[in-house]
DOTOR-617749 format. One record per residue (C-alpha): x, y, z. Coordinates in Angstrom, 1 decimal, m for minus. Example, Ala and Ser with C-alpha at 12.3 -4.5 7.8 and 13.67 -1.06 7.14 Angstrom:
- xx  yy  zz
- 12.3  m4.5  7.8
- 13.7  m1.1  7.1
***
This chain:
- xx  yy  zz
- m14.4  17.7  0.9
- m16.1  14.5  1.1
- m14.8  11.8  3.5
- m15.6  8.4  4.1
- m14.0  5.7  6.5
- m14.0  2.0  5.3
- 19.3  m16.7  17.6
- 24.2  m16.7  19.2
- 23.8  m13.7  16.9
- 26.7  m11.4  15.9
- 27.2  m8.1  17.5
- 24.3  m5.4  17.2
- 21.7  m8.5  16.5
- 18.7  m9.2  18.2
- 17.3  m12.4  18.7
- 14.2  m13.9  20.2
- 14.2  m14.2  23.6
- 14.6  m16.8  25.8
- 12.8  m19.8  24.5
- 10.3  m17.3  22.2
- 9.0  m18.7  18.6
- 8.5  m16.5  15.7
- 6.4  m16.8  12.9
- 9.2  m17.5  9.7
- 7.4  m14.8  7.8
- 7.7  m12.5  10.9
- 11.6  m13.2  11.9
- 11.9  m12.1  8.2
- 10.5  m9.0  8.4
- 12.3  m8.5  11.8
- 15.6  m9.2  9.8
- 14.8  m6.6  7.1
- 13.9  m9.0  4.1
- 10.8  m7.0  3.5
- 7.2  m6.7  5.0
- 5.3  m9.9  6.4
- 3.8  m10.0  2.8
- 6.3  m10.4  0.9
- 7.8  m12.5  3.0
- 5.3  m15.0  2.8
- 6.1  m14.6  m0.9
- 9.3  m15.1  m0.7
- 8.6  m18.5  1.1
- 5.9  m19.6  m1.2
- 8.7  m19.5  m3.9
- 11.9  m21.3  m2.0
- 14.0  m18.6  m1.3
- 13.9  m19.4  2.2
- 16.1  m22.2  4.0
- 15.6  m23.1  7.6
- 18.3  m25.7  9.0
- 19.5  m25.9  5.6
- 16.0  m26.7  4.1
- 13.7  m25.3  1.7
- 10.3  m24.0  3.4
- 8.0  m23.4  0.9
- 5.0  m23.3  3.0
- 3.6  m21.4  5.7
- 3.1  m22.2  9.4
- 6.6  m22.7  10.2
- 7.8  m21.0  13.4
- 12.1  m20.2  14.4
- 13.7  m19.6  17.2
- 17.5  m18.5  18.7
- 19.0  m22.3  17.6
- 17.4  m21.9  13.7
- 19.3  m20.8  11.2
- 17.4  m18.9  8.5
- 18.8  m18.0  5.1
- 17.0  m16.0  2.6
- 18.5  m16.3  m1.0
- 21.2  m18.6  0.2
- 22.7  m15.8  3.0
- 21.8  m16.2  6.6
- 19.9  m13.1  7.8
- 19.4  m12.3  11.8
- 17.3  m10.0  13.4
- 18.6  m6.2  13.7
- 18.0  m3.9  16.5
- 18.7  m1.0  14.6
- 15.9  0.1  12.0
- 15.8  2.9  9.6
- 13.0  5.2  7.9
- 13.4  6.9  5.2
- 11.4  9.5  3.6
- 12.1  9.6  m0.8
- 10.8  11.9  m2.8
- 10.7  9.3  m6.5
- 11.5  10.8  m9.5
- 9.5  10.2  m12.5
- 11.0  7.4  m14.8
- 12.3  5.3  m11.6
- 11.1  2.4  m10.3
- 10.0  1.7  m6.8
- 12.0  m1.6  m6.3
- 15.7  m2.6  m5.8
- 16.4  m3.6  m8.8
- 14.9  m3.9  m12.1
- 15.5  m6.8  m15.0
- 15.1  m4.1  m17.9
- 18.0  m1.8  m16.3
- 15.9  1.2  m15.2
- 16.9  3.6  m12.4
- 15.4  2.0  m9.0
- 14.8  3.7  m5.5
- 17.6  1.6  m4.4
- 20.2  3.4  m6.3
- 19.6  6.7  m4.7
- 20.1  5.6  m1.3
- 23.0  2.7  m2.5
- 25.9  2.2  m0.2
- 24.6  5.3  2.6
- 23.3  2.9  4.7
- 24.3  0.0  6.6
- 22.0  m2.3  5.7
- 19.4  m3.3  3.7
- 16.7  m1.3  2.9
- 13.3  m1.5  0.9
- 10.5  m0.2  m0.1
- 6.8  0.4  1.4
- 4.7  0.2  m1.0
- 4.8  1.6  m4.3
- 4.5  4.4  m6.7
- 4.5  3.6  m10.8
- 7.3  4.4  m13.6
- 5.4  7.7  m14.1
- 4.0  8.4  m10.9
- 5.8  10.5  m8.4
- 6.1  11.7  m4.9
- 6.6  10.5  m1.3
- 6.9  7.3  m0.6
- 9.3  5.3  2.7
- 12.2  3.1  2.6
- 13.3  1.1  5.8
- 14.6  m2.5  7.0
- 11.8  m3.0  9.5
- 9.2  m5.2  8.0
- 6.6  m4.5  10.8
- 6.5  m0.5  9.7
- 6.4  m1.6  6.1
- 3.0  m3.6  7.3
- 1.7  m0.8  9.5
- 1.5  1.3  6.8
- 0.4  m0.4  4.2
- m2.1  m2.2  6.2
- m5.9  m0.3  5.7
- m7.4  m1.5  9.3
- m4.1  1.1  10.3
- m6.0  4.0  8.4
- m2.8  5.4  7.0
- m4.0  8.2  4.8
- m2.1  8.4  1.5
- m2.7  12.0  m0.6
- m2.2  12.2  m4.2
- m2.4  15.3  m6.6
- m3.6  13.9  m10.0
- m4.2  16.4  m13.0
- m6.2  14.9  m15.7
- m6.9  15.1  m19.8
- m10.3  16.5  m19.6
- m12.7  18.0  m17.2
- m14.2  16.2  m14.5
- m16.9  16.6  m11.9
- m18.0  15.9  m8.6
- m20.6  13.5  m9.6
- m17.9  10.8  m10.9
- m15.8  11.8  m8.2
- m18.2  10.3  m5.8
- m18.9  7.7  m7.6
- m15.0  6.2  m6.8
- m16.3  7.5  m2.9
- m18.9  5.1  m3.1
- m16.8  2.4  m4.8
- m16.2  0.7  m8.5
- m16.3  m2.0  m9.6
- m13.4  m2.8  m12.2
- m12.7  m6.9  m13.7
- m14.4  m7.8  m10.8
- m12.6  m6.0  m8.4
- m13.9  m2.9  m6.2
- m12.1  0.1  m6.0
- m12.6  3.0  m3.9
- m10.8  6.4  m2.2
- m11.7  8.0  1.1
- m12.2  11.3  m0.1
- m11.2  13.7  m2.4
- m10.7  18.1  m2.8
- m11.6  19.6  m6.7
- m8.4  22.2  m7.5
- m9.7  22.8  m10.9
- m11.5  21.4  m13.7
- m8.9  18.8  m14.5
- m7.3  18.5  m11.4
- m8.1  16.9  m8.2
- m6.9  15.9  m4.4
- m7.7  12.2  m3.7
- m7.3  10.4  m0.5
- m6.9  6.2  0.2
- m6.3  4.3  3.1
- m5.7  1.0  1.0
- m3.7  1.7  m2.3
- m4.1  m1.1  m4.7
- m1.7  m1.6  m7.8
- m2.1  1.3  m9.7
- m5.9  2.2  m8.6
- m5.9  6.1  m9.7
- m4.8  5.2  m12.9
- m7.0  2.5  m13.3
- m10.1  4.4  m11.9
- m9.9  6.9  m14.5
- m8.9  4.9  m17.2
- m12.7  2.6  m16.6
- m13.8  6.2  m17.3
- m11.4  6.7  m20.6
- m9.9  9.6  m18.6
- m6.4  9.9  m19.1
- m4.0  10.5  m15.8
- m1.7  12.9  m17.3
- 0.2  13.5  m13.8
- 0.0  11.7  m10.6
- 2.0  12.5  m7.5
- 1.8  11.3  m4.1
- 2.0  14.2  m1.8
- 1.4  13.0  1.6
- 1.3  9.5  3.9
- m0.3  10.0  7.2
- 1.4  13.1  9.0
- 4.5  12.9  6.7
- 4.0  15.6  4.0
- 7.1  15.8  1.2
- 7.9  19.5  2.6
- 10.5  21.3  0.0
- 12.4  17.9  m1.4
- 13.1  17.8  m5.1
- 13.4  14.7  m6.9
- 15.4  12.6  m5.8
- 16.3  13.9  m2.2
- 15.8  11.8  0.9
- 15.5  12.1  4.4
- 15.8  10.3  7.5
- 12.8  10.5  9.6
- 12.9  10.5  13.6
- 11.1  9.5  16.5
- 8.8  12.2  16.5
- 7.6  11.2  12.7
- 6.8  8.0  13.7
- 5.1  9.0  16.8
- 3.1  11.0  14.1
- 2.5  8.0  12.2
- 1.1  6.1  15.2
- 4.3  3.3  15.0
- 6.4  2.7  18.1
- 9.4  0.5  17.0
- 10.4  m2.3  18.7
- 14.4  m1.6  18.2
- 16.5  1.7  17.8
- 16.0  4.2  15.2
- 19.1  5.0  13.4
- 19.9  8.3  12.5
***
């Protein structure tokens, strides 16, 4: 093994407190829009409103008198979060909705929960394997964020042999378009099959790895994020993780976690 470290609200709303300011892209992700990230996004294109204007840019802060719509419906704060662990099926997409019609994420879990949920992170059309769903953007940014050294674990199984030599190679890091790429560490299981670990998961970096390398990834499946392992789920399947799997995880949630 080789390792390396690199608002009045309805009922059942929160608010801020008292005369407390939040960041817009942070009262989003407390409202379950999606992480800070792609809430900033979401700004940058104008599908934010606050007072009944557009906010395009960033550095604007709310509090309990703003009203805040995100794709023309006001969204508040909610106390209750939810965590999902998903086992993703190949040929589905990890979004909540898709413009070509392909099975989502989304439409396993649709209309068993009470609100809004997304995705953290991603996994690709083939790829499959663990990955969370949940309406609290803060998780979504603890987890995806690499100073958070939240280990993802990924089988791959490859079209040709392979050796340690190249395998430390991504250790040390690549250099791809003019981007760098690395993993944290990684386990040999055969000749064409390997164990890699990453603490920051950029779009589609296995794949891409290998590919600089003309290596084709003929299977890719995400095993394991931090302490959460998929355990016996088949495609598909779902479940609802507690407090003591985010304790595991290192994330204390700032509202209660619904079960």
């Amino acid at each position: 093994m080789v390792n390396r470290k690199r608002k009045q609200s309805p009922p059942g709303k929160a608010q801020p407190s008292g005369d407390e300011e939040l960041r817009l892209q942070v009262f989003l992700a407390r409202c379950g829009v999606g992480s800070r990230r792609a809430c900033e996004e979401h700004i940058l294109h104008g599908r934010v409103k606050v007072n009944g204007k557009v906010v395009d840019k960033m550095g604007i802060k709310v509090g309990q008198d703003d009203r805040v719509e995100f794709d023309h419906k006001r969204v508040y704060p909610d106390r209750r979060f939810a965590y999902i662990a998903l086992y993703k099926p190949k040929f589905v997409v990890s979004s909540l909705n898709d413009p070509e019609g392909r099975s989502t994420v989304a439409d396993i879990v649709k209309g068993r929960f009470p609100f809004r949920l997304f995705h953290v992170g991603r996994l690709d059309y083939l790829s499959t394997g663990l990955m969370f769903l949940t309406n609290d953007g803060d998780f979504s940014s603890y987890i995806t964020n690499p100073a958070n050294g939240v280990e993802k674990e990924y089988l791959v199984e490859l079209s040709r042999p392979i050796g340690e030599e190249l395998l430390d190679s991504f250790v040390r890091g690549v250099s791809i378009d003019g981007e760098r790429f690395a993993i944290d560490s990684y386990h040999l299981t055969g000749e064409r099959s390997v164990s890699m670990v990453l603490t920051e998961g950029k779009n589609r970096e296995i794949r891409r790895l290998f590919h600089h390398h003309k290596i084709r990834v003929k299977r890719l499946h995400r095993v394991r994020i931090g302490a959460i392992r998929l355990r016996k789920m088949s495609p598909g399947e779902y479940r609802i993780l507690n407090k003591r799997d985010l304790e595991s995880l290192g994330y204390k949630p700032e509202g209660t976690i619904w079960s």
